[in-house]
N, C-alpha and C positions, 0 to 999 in steps of 0.2 A: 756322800752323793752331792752331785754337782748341778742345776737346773738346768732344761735345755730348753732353748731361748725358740721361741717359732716367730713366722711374722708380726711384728711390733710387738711384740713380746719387751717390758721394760727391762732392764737388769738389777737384776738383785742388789742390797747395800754391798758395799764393797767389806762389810765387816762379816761376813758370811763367808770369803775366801777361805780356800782351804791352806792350813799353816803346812802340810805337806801335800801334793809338793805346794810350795810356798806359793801363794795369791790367784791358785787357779780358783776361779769365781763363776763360770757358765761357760757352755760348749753352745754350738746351733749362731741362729741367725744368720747373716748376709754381711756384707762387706759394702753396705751402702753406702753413699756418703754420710746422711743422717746418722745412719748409726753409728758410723767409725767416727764423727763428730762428739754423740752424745755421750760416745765412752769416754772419749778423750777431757769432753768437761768434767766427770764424772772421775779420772782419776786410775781409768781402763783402758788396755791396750789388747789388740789381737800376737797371739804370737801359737804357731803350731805348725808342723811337717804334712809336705804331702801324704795324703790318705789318709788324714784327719780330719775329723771337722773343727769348723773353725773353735779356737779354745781362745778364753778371754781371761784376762790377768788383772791381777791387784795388787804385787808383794808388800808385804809387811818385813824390815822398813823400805824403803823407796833411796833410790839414789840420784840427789841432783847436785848440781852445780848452780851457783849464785854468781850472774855473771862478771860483781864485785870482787868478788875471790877468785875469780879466775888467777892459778899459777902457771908462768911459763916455766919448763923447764931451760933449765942456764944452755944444754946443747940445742936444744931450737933457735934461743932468742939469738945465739948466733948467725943459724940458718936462714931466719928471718931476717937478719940484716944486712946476708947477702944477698938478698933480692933475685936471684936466681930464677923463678918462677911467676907466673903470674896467676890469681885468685880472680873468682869469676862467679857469679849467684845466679842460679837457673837458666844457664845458656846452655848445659846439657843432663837435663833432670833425666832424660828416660836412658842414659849411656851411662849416667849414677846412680842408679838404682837396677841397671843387668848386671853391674859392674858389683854391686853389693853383693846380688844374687847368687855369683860365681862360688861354688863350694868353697871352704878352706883348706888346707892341708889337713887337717884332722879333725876333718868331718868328712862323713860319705854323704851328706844330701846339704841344703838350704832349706833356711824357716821361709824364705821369701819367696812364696810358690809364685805361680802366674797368673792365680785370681788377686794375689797380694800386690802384686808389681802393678797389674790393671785397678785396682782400686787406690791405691796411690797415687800412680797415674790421672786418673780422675780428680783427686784434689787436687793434682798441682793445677790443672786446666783450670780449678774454680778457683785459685788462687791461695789453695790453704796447705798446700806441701810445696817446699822449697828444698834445692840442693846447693851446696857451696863447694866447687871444683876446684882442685889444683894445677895449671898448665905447668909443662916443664919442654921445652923446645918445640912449642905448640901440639902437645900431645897430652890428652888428660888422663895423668900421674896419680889420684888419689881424688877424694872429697868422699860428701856426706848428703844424707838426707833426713829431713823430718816435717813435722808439721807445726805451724802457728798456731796460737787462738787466743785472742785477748792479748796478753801480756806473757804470757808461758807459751815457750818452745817445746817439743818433745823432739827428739833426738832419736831417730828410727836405725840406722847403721851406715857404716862408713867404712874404705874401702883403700886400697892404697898397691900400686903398680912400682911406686918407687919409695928409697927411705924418707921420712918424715913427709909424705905426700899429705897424709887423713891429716893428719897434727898440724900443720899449717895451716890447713882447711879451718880443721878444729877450731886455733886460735883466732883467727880472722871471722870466723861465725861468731863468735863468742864478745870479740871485740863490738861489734856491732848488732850484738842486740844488746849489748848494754845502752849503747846508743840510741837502739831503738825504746828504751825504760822496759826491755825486758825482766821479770821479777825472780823467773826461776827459770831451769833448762832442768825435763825430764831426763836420766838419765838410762831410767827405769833397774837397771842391775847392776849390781857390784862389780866394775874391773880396777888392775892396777893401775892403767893408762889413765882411765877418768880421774883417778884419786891422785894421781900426779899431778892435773891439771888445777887441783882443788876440792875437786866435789868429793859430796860426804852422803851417809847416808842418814834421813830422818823416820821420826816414825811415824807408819801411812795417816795415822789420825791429823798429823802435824801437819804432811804434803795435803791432805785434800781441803786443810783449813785453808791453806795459803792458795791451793787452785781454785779455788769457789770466788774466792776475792781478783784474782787476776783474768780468770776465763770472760770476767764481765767487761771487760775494755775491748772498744770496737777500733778494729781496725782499717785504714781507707787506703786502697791502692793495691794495688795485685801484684805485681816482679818484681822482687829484691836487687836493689843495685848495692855492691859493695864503694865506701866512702876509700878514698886513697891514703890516706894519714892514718889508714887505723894503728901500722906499727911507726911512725914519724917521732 
């Protein structure tokens, strides 16, 4: 059994997750900023289908990326230095995250319902969710979304209209939060894509030592500008 969370109800330790399925940890609560804040310190993210309530996550282990170890794959860094497209940070956050929300091929529904998209939405107006877009003939081709805090990015989904759209995205995000002394990028699940790019996965005791340390760095300024030299 899994707690359900009412208003300000805190959330349970993350060591309480259930090991199947892997890291569901509480149902219930709200999609407020606060909360979706103090999950997010905490080492918790929301993820569940419409006609659910909302369901709150932990997995054990955790998958990030260290934006030191970022690897490009040898077919991008071509791509990338044809220059072909243009990269862009929060100039169309709510046209990146309808654009996530679009079913896949082999799915019949989205995790990213309309209370999700609306509470996102909301951070990024307080300046704590960001998107990093792909132009390709001034038409937006792919990007991503997630949210700041401190020093650690989370990494929410990411989207793509043409080949290597998200992955330019990707690496251009990546390049610049290194720049930014970012420490870690949640990744939260295992795919191949991620683990091309570098990341690994550790284990949760491991991630929330190193998030409790990062979550404490304050950051000044609201919209992300992308640096022009990031692949120079």
């Amino acid at each position: 059994m899994i707690p359900w969370l009412g208003p300000g109800d805190p959330f349970p330790p993350v060591e309480r997750a259930l090991e199947e399925p892997n890291g569901l940890l509480a149902a219930g609560g709200d999609l407020s900023e606060a909360r979706l804040l103090d999950a997010y310190a905490r080492g918790i993210f929301p993820w569940y289908s419409a006609g659910q309530p909302v369901l709150w996550w932990s997995p054990d282990p955790r998958m990030v990326l260290i934006p030191a170890e970022l690897r490009i794959p040898r077919s991008l860094r071509k791509r990338l230095a044809r220059r072909d497209y243009e990269v862009r940070a929060d100039s169309a956050f709510e046209e990146v995250i309808r654009a996530c929300a679009e079913p896949r091929r082999s799915q019949d529904g989205t995790w990213i319902t309309e209370d999700m998209a609306e509470a996102y939405l909301r951070l990024h107006r307080s300046g704590r969710a960001h998107s990093v877009e792909t132009w390709i003939g001034g038409t937006l081709a792919g990007g991503l979304y997630g949210v700041e805090l401190g020093r650690m990015f989370y990494g929410e989904s990411m989207f793509a209209r043409a080949p290597d759209a998200s992955k330019i995205a990707l690496a251009h995000l990546v390049r610049q939060l290194a720049r930014r002394d970012c420490g870690m990028i949640d990744c939260q699940m295992k795919t191949a894509l991620l683990a091309r790019f570098g990341a690994r996965e550790v284990p949760r005791r491991e991630f929330i030592r190193k998030l409790a340390e990062l979550v404490k760095y304050r950051r000044t300024g609201r919209t992300w500008t992308l640096d022009d030299d990031l692949f120079d």
